[in-house]
PAGULO-288402 format. One line per 3 residues: number of its first residue (from 1); for each residue x, y, z of C-alpha. Coordinates in Angstrom, 1 decimal. Layout:
REM PAGULO-288402
NUM	X/Y/Z ~ ...
This chain:
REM PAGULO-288402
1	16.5/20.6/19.7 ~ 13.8/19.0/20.7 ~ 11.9/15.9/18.4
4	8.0/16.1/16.8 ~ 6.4/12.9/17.2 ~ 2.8/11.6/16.2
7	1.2/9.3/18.7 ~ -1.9/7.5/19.0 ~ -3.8/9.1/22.0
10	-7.2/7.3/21.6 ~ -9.1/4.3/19.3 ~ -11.4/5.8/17.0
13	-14.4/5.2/16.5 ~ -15.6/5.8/12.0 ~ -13.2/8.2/10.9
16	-10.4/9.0/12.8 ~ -10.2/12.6/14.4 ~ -8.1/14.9/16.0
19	-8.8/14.0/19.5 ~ -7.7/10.4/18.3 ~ -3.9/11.7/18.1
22	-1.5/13.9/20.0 ~ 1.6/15.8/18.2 ~ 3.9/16.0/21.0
25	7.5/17.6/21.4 ~ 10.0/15.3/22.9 ~ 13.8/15.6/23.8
28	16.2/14.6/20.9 ~ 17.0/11.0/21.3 ~ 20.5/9.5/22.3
31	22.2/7.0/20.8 ~ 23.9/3.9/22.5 ~ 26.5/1.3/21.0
34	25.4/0.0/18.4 ~ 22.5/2.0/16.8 ~ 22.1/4.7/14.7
37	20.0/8.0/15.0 ~ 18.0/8.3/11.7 ~ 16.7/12.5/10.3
40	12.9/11.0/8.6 ~ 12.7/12.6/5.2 ~ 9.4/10.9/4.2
43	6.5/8.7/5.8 ~ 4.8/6.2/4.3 ~ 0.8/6.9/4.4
46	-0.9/3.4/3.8 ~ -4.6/2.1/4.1 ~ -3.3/-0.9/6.7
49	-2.8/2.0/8.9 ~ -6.5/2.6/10.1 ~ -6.6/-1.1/10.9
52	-3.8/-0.8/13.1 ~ -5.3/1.7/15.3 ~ -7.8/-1.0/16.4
55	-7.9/-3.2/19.6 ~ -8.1/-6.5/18.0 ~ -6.4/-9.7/16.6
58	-4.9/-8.9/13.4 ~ -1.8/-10.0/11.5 ~ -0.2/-7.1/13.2
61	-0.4/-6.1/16.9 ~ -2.2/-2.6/17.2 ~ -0.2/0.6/18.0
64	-0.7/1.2/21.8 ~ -2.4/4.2/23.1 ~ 0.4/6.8/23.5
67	3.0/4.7/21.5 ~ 4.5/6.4/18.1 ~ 2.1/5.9/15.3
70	3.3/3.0/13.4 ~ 4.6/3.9/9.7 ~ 7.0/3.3/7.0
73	9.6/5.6/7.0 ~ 12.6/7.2/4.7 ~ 15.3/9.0/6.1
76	19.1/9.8/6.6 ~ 21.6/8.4/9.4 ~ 22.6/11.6/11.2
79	24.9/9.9/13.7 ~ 26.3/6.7/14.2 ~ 27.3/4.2/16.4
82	27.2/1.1/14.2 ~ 30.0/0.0/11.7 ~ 27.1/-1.0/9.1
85	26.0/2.4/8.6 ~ 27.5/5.8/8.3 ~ 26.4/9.3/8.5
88	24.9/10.6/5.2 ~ 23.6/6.8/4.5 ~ 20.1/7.2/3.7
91	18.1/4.1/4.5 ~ 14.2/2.8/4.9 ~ 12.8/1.3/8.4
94	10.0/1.5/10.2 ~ 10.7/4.4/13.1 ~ 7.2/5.9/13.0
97	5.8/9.2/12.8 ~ 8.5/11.2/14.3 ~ 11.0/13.6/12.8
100	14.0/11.5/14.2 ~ 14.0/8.0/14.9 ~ 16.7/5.0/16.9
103	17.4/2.2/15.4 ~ 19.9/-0.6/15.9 ~ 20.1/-1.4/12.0
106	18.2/-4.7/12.2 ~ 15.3/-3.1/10.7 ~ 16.7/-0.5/8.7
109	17.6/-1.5/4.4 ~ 20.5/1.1/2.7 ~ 19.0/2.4/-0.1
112	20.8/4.2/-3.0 ~ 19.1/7.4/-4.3 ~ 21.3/7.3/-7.4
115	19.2/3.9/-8.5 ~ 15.5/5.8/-8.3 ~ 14.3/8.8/-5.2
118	14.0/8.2/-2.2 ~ 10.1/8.2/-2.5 ~ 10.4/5.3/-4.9
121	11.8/3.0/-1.9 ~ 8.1/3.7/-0.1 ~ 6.0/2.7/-3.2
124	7.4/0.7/-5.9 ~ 10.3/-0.8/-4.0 ~ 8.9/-0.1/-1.1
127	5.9/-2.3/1.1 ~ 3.1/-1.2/-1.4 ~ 5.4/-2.9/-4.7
130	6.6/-6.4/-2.5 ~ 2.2/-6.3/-1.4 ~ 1.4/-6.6/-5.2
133	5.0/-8.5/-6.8 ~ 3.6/-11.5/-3.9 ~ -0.2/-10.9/-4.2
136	0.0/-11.0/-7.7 ~ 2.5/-13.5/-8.5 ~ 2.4/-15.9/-5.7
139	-1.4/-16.1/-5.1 ~ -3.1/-14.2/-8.1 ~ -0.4/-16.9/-10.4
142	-1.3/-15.3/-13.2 ~ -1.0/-17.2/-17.0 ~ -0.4/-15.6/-20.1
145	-3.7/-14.5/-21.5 ~ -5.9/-14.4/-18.6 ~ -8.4/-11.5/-17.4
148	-7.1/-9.3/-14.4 ~ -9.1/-7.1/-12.8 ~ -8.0/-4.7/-9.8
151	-9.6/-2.2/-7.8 ~ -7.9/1.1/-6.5 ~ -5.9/0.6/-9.3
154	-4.1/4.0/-9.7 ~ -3.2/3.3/-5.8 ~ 0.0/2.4/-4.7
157	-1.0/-1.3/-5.0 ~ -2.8/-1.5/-7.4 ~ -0.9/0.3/-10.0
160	1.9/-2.4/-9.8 ~ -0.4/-5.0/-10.0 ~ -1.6/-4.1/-12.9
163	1.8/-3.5/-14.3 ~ 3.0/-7.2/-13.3 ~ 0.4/-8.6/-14.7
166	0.7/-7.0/-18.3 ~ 4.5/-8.5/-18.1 ~ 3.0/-11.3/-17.8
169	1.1/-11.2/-20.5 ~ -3.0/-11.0/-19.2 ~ -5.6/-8.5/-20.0
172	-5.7/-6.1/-17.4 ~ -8.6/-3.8/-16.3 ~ -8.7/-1.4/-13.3
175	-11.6/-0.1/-11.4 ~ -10.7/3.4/-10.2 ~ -13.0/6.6/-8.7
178	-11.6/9.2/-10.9 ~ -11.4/10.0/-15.1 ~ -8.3/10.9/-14.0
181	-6.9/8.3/-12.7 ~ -8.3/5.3/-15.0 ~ -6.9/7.6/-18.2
184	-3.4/7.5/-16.1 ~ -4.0/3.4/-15.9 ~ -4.9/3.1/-19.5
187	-2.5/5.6/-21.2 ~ 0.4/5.6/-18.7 ~ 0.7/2.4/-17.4
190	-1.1/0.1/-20.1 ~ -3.9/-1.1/-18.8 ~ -6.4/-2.7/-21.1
193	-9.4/-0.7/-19.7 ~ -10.4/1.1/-16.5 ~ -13.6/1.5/-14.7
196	-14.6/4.9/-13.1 ~ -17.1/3.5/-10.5 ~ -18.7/7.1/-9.5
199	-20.4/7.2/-12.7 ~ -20.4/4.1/-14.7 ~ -22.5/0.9/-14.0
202	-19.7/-1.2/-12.7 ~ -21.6/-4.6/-13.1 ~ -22.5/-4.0/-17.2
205	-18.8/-1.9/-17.4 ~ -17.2/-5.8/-16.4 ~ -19.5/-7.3/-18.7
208	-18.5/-5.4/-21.7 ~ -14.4/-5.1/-20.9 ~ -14.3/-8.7/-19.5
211	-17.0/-10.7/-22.1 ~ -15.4/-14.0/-21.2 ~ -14.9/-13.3/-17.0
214	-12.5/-12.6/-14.8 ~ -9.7/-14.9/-14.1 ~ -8.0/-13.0/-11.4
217	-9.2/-10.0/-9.3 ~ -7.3/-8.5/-6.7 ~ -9.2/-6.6/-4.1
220	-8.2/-3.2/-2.4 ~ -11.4/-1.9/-1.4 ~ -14.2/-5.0/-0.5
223	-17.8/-3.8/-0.3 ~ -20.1/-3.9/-3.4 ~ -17.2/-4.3/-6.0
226	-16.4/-7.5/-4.0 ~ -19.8/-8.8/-4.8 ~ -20.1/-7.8/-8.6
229	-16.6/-9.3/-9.4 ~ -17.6/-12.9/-7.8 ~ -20.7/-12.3/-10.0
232	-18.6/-12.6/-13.0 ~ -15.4/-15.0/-12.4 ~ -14.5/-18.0/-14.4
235	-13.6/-21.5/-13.6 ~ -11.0/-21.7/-11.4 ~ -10.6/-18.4/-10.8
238	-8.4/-16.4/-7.9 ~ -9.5/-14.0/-5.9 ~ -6.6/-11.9/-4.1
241	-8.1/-9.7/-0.6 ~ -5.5/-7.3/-0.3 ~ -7.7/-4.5/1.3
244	-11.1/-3.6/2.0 ~ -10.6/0.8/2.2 ~ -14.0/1.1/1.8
247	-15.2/-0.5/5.1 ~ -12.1/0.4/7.2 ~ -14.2/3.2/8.7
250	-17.4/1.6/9.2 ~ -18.9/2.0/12.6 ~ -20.9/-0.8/11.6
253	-19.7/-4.8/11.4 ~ -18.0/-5.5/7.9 ~ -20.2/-7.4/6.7
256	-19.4/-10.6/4.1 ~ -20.1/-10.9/0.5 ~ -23.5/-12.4/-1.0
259	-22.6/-13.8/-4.0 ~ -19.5/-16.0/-2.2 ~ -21.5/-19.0/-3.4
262	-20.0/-18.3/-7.0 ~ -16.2/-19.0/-5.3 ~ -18.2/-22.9/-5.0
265	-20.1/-22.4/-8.6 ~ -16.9/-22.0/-10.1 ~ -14.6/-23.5/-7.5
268	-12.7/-20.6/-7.6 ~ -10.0/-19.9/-4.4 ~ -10.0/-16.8/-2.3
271	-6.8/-15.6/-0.1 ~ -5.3/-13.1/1.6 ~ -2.2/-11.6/1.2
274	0.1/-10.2/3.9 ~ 3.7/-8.9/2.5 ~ 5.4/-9.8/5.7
277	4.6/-13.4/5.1 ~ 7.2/-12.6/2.1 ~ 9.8/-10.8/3.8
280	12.8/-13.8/3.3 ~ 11.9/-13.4/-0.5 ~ 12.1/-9.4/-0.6
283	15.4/-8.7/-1.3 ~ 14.8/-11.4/-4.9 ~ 11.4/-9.2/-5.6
286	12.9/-5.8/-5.3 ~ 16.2/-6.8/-7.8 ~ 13.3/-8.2/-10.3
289	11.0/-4.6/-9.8 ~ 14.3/-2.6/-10.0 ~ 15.0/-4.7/-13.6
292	11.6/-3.6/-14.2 ~ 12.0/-0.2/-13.5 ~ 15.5/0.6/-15.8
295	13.5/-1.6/-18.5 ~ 10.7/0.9/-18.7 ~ 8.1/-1.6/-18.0
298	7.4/-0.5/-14.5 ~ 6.3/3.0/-13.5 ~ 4.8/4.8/-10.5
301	3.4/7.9/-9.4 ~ 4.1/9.9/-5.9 ~ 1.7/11.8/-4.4
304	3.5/14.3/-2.0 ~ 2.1/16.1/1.2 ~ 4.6/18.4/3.6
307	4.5/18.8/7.1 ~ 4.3/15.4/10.1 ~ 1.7/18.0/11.7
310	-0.6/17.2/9.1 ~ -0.1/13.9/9.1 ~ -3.9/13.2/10.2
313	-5.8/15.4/7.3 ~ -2.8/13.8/4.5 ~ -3.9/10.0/6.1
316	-7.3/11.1/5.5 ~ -6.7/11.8/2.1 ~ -6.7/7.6/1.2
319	-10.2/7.3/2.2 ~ -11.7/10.1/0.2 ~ -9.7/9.4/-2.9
322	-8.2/12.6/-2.8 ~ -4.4/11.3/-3.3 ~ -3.6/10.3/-6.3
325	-0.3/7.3/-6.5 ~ 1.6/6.7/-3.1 ~ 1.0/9.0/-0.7
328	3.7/10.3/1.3 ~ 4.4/13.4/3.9 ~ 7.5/14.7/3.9
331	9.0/15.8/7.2 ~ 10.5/19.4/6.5
């Protein structure tokens, strides 16, 4: 038997192509004492991903030319050496784009597939849930009553977002690419309004569904959304950068907003979020989104692709728009 792994093979340069990665076949892995050899059932497909492929400071170091592409991964312990797990436990980690991964269990979480799928463990209980439960409760600090507005809000992210913030008791509006997928944030998951930005004005759209401002807005995607949604905060206001997917594949600098003078207008704060900064608080966030989740409150979609050889056209897919909720691959 022999083990398919992804690994970076070269730092693109705009969109990432197929010269960028090699699929290689490796022999199996052996286990020592101690660890645990893990059969990947799903991969986690994530915007953060094109930014690790960069040579450059970060919150993260990048994935090294010829290392295992770097990726959120769901699978089942095949064979053990560690009393913590047995074989048949399925589990979460961070192993990487290959169909079998080592671990030593430090990094690994059980999981129990008679709670929610395994999928669910990569989205809502997963990295892209803890990113919005902390971005949107610990920095957004939403009050009851308050406008929210959050772009990519079908995404993985942004969905749950939204979600929180209802609990909570705000107006919520999403900005989204797709009829589709603002009906799905209005109708499925209760969102107050969305915005399709491909064919509405987005800057009158905000006027009209947030008359009073925007309180919070948590950003996925930068660019000229950025912009319009400081043109239109409030006193005080908090602005959450998550993401910025629509410069990720500029070949140009990212360049900064023009209106950032409203954030002093309206002394208004502006902050990043990175879940690891979270990660002693995870295990209280997921029980609370799991709560959620038997209480009906909370509710996600997956977005499934097959096969770890197309793991570069399924990546692909978050760019264009073309997934719709998490996007996984699942490793047949």
């Amino acid at each position: 038997m022999t083990n398919t792994q992804v690994k970076l093979a070269a730092r693109p340069v705009g969109n990432p192509k197929d010269t960028d990665f090699s699929i290689e076949q490796t022999a199996m892995p052996t286990i020592h004492e101690g660890e645990v050899l893990i059969k990947t059932k799903y991969i986690s497909l994530d915007p953060a991903m094109r930014g690790w492929m960069n040579d450059g400071k970060s919150y993260i170091k990048p994935i090294q030319i010829g290392e295992v592409f770097r990726a959120g991964t769901a699978g089942q312990i095949v064979e053990s050496n560690n009393l913590d797990f047995a074989v048949g436990d399925y589990v979460t980690g961070g192993w990487g784009v290959q169909e079998y991964g080592v671990s030593a269990g430090k990094d690994l979480v059980k999981v129990d597939t008679n709670i929610a799928p395994l999928t669910t463990y990569l989205a809502t209980l997963g990295m892209p849930g803890l990113t919005a439960y902390f971005g949107i409760l610990n920095t957004g600090m939403p009050k009851e009553g308050e406008t929210v507005v959050v772009s990519g809000a079908s995404g993985a992210v942004g969905s749950v977002v939204g979600q929180i913030a209802k609990i909570k008791g705000c107006k919520v509006v999403g900005i989204a690419g797709d009829q589709e997928k603002c009906d799905y944030c209005v109708n499925e998951l209760g969102f107050d309004a969305c915005i399709n930005y491909k064919t509405e004005d987005v800057k009158k759209a905000l006027r009209i569904a947030c008359p009073e401002g925007i309180d919070i807005y948590f950003d996925n995607v930068g660019g000229e959304i950025l912009d319009i949604v400081l043109g239109q905060i409030r006193l005080k206001a908090r602005i959450v950068i998550c993401g910025a997917i629509s410069q990720y594949n500029n070949t140009e600098p990212v360049k900064g907003p023009s209106n950032y003078l409203s954030l002093l207008v309206n002394r208004a704060k502006m902050e990043g979020i990175v879940v690891f900064d979270n990660a002693a608080n995870y295990g209280k966030a997921t029980v609370e989104m799991a709560r959620w989740i038997n209480e009906g409150k909370l509710h996600s979609k997956v977005h499934i692709e097959k096969g770890i050889k197309n793991f570069l056209p399924t990546l692909m897919m978050l760019f264009s728009g073309k997934n719709f909720g998490k996007l996984v691959l699942e490793v047949e």
